[in-house]
C-alpha positions in Angstrom: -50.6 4.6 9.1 -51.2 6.1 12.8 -52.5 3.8 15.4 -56.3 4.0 16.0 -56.9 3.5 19.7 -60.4 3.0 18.8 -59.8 -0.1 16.6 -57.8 -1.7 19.2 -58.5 -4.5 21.2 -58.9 -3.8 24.5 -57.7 -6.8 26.2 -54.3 -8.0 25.2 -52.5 -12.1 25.1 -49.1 -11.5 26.7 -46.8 -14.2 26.3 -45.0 -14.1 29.6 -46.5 -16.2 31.8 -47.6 -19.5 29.4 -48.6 -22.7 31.0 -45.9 -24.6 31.7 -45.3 -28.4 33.1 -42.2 -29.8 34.0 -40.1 -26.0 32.9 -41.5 -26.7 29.2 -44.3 -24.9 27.7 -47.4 -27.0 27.5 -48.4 -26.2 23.9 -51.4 -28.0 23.6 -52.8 -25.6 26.2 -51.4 -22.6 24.7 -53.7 -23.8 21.6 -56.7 -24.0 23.5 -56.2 -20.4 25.0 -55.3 -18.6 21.8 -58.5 -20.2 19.9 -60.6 -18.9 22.8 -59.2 -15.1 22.3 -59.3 -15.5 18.9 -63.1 -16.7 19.0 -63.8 -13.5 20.6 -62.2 -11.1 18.0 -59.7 -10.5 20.1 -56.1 -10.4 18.1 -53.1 -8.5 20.3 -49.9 -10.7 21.1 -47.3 -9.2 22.9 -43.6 -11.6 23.6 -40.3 -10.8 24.0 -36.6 -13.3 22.9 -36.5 -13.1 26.8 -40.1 -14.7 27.8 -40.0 -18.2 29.2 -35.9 -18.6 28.4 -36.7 -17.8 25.1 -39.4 -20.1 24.2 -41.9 -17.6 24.2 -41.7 -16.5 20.6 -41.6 -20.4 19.4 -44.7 -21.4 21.4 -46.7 -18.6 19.5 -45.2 -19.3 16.3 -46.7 -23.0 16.7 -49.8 -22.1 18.5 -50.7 -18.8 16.4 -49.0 -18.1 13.3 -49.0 -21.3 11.4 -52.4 -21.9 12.4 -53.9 -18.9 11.7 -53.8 -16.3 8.4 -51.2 -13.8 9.8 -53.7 -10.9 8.8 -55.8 -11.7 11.5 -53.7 -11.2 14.5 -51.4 -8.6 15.5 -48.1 -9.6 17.2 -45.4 -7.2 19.1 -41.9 -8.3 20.0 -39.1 -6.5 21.9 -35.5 -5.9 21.4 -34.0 -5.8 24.8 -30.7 -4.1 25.5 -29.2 -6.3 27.8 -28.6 -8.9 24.9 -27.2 -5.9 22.9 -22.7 -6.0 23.0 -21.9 -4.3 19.5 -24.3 -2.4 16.7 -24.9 -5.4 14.8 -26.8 -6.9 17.6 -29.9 -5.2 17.1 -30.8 -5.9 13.5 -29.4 -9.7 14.3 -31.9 -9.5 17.5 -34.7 -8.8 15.5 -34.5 -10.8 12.6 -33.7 -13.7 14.9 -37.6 -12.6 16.6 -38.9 -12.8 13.2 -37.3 -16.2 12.3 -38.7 -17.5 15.8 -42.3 -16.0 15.4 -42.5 -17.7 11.7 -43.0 -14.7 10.4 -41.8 -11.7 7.9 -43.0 -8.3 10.0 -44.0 -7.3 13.0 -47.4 -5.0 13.9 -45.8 -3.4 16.8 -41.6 -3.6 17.6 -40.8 -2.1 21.1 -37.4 -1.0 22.6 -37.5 -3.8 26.0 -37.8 -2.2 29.3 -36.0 1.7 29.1 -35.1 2.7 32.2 -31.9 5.1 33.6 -28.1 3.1 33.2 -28.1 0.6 30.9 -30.9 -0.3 29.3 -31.5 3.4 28.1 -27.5 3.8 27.2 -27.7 0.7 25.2 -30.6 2.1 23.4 -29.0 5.0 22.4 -25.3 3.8 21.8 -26.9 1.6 19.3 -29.0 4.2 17.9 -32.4 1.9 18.7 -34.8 4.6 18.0 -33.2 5.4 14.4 -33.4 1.1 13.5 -36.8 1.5 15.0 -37.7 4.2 12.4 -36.1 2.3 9.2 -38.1 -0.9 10.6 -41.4 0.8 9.9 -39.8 2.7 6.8 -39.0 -0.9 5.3 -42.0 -2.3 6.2 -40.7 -5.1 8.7 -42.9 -3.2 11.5 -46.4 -1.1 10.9 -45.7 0.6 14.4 -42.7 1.9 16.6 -42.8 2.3 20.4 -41.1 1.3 24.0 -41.6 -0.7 26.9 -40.7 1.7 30.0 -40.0 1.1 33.5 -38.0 4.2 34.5 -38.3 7.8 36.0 -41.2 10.1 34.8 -38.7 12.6 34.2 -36.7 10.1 32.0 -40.3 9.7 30.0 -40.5 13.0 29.5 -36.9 13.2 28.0 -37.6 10.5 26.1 -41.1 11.1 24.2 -40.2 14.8 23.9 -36.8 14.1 22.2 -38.6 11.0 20.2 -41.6 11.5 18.6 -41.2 8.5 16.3 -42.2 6.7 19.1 -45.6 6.4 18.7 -47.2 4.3 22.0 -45.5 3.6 24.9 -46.5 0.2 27.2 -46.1 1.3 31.3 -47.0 -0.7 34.1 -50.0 0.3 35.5 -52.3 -1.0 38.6 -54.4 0.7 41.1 -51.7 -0.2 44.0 -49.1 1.2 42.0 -50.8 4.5 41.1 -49.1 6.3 43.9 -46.3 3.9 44.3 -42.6 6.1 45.0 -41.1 3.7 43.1 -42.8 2.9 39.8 -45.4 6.4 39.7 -48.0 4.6 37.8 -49.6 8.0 38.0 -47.1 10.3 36.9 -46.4 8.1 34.0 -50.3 8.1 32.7 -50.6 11.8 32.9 -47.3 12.9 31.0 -48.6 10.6 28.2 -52.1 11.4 28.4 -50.8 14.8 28.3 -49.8 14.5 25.5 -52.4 12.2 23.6 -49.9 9.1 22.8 -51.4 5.5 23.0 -51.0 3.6 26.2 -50.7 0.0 26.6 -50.7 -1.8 30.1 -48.8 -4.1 31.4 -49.1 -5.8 35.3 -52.5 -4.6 35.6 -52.9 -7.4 37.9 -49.5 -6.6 39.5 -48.0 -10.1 38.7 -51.2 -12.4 39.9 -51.0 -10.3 43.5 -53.9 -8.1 43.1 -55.9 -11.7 42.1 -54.5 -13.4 45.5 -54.9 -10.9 48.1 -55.3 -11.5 51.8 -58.6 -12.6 52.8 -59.6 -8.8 54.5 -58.4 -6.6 51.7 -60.4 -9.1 48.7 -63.6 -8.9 51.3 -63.9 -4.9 50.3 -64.4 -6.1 46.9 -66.0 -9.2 47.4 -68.5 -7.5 49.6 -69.6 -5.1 47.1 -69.4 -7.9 43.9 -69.1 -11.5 45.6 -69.6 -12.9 41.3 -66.9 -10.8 40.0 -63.2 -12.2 40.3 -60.8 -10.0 42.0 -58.9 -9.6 38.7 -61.7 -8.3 37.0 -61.7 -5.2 38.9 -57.9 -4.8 38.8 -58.6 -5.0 34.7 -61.3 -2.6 35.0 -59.0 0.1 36.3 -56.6 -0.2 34.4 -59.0 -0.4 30.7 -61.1 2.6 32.3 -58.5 5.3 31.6 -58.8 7.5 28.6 -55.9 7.1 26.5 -55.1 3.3 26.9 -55.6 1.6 24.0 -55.2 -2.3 25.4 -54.5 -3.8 28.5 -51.9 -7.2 28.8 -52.9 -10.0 30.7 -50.2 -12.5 31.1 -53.1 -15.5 31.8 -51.4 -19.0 32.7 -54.3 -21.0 32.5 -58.0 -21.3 30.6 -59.7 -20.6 33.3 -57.9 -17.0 33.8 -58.4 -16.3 30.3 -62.2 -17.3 30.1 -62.2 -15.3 33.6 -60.6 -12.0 31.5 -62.9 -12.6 28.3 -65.8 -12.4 30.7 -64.5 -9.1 31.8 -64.4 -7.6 28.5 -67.3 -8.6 26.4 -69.6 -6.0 26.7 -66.9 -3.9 28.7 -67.9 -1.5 31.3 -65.6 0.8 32.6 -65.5 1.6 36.8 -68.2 3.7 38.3 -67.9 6.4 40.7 -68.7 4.3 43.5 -66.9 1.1 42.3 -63.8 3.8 42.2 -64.2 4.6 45.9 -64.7 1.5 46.8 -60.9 0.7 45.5 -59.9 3.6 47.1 -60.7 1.8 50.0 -58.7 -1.4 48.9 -55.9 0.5 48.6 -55.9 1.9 51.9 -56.1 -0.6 53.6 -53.2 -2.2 51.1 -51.0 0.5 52.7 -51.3 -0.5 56.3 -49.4 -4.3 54.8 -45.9 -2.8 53.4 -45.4 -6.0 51.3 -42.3 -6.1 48.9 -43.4 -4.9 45.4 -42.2 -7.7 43.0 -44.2 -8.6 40.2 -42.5 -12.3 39.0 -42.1 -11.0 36.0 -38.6 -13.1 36.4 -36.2 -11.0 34.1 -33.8 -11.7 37.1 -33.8 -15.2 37.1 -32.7 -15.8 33.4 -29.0 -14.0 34.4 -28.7 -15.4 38.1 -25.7 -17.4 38.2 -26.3 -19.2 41.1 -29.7 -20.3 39.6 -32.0 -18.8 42.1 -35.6 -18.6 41.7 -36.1 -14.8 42.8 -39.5 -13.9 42.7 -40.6 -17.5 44.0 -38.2 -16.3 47.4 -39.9 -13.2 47.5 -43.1 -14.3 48.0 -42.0 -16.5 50.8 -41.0 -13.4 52.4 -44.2 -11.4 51.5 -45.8 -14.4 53.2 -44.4 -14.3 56.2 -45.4 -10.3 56.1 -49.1 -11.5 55.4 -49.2 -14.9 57.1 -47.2 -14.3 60.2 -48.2 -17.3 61.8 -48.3 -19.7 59.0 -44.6 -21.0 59.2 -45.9 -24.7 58.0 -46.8 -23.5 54.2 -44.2 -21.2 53.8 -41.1 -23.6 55.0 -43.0 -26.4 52.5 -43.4 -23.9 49.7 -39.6 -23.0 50.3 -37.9 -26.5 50.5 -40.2 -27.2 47.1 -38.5 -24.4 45.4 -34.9 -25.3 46.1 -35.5 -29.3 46.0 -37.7 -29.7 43.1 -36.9 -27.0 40.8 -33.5 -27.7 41.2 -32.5 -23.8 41.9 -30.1 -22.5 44.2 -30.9 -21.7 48.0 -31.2 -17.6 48.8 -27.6 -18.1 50.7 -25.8 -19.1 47.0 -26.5 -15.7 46.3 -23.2 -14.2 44.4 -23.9 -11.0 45.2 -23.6 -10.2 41.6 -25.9 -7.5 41.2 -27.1 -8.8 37.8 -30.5 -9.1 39.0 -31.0 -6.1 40.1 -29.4 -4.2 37.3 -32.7 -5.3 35.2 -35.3 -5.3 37.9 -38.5 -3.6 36.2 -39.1 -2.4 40.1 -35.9 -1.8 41.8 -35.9 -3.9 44.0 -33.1 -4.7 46.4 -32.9 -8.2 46.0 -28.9 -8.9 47.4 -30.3 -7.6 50.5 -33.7 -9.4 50.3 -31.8 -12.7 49.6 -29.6 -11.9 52.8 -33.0 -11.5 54.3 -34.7 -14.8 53.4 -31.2 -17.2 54.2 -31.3 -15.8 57.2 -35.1 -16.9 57.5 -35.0 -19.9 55.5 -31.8 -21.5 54.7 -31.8 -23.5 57.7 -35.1 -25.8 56.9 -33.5 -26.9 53.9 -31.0 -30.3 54.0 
């Protein structure tokens, strides 16, 4: 059965970012969030092995599937090729998601994260799309698509070579529309082109776009001071034709009751509220922050244990808050003394995280970047 955009829901539960204390999934809270998405007919999960160490899966399976009848929720899981070595690993990958979920199918099974090298090599040594194919044949998934963080002219390749394929989930965010790096924009059209089913992930741009600097929010806040900045970062996004639901990775209740809010009774962006962001984004340019989204697919690999994305934003700091040495030097010694993770200095130089970097991102060099800056405030 084709996928009915229509019947979607907009607003979709991603799994990536669960509330956490103490590095352990607090489950009782994940409860609480999923009864409130569920209470407003709301039913698309999204997870991957990879989420939260691997955790991600189980915390839904105890959260969502044994306490709800499977019928009424939709769940989609990932294969990712970096945990593929030999052809048997992708049917072992997937039943091991099934096992961990608690469950006998999946509603949507995605290909992790395609991009040029690896990733997209992987995919087809193994001959992913084919398993993807006898998956839905056999019954153990009612749809077939692929996470994508590559070129557009990779896209084009692929959806033209694979038309089993039948949704594709991009990132997509008003700041990254025109981005060189991840084309938000070329990516929309060449699928809206060509009518397939979009979902979105990092409409919010991993939390940045809800924790801008006090002058850029001000242009929205101005025009809306009762609507959360995330809202209108969701708006976007759920506005375009052809996307069919939009992923919010919410850590907390209070984000989610904030994103329910949003779509009950969903309007889409005006004219005027679509100027008004062109604005935003304009004045985004003038502050050439570094582009990383914590979705923390390079911390899981890093052998020296460091917390990348937490790094980062010490250094985007420092871009935004040139003056506010006191937080950022606190912020820093917390990340290396209470997490327990390795200092930006016992970097390896490995290149592991930047082989599966969603945005490309130079991080041997940014981590040369930040011991220079940092390393010394920590004993």
């Amino acid at each position: 059965m084709a996928i009915d955009p229509a019947k979607m829901p907009k607003l979709g539960f991603g799994a990536m970012r669960l509330p956490s204390s103490g590095g352990k999934i607090d489950i009782e809270a994940v409860k609480r969030m999923v009864d409130l998405y569920m209470s407003s007919g709301l039913n698309y999960f999204d997870t991957s092995i990879v989420y939260h160490g691997g955790k991600s899966e189980t915390a839904l399976k105890e959260a969502l599937v044994e306490r709800y009848p499977r019928e009424s929720f939709t769940l989609a899981d990932k294969l990712p090729a970096w945990e593929m070595h030999c052809r048997e690993d992708v049917e072992r990958l997937f039943y091991k998601e099934l096992e961990n979920l608690g469950t006998d199918y999946l509603d949507y099974l995605l290909l992790h994260s395609i991009e040029e090298g690896g990733n997209y090599n992987n995919y087809i040594k193994y001959d992913c799309f084919e398993f993807g194919k006898r998956m839905v044949r056999e019954g153990k998934a009612k749809h077939f698509g692929f996470s994508f963080h590559g070129s557009p002219e990779l896209l084009e390749k692929i959806v033209d070579e694979h038309p089993e394929a039948e949704f594709v989930q991009i990132q997509l965010n008003y700041a990254d529309w025109d981005n060189p790096v991840v084309q938000s924009g070329r990516l929309y059209e060449i699928l809206h082109k060509r009518n397939i089913p979009m979902i979105i992930m990092e409409p919010v741009k991993g939390g940045s776009l809800a924790n801008m600097p006090e002058d850029q929010a001000q242009i929205l806040l101005n025009e809306e001071p009762d609507r959360s900045l995330a809202s209108w970062a969701l708006r976007y996004a759920a506005s375009l034709p052809g996307v069919m639901t939009v992923l919010s990775g919410m850590s907390d209740e209070e984000q989610m009751k904030d994103n329910l809010a949003t779509f009950t009774d969903f309007k889409p962006l005006t004219d005027h509220e679509k100027e008004i962001i062109k604005v935003l984004v304009a004045k985004m340019h003038d502050v050439p922050t570094i582009g990383c989204t914590s979705c923390r697919y390079c911390t899981d690999g890093c052998p020296a244990h460091i917390s990348i994305p937490d790094i980062i934003r010490c250094i985007n700091t420092t871009i935004m808050y040139p003056d506010d040495k006191f937080r950022v030097n606190c912020y820093y010694g917390d990340i290396i003394h209470l997490e327990g993770n390795g200092k930006a200095s016992d970097c390896y130089k490995c290149g592991k995280c930047e082989n599966v970097c969603p945005q490309h991102l130079p991080i041997r060099e940014l981590m040369d970047r930040a011991a220079e800056r940092f390393d010394s405030i920590v004993r």
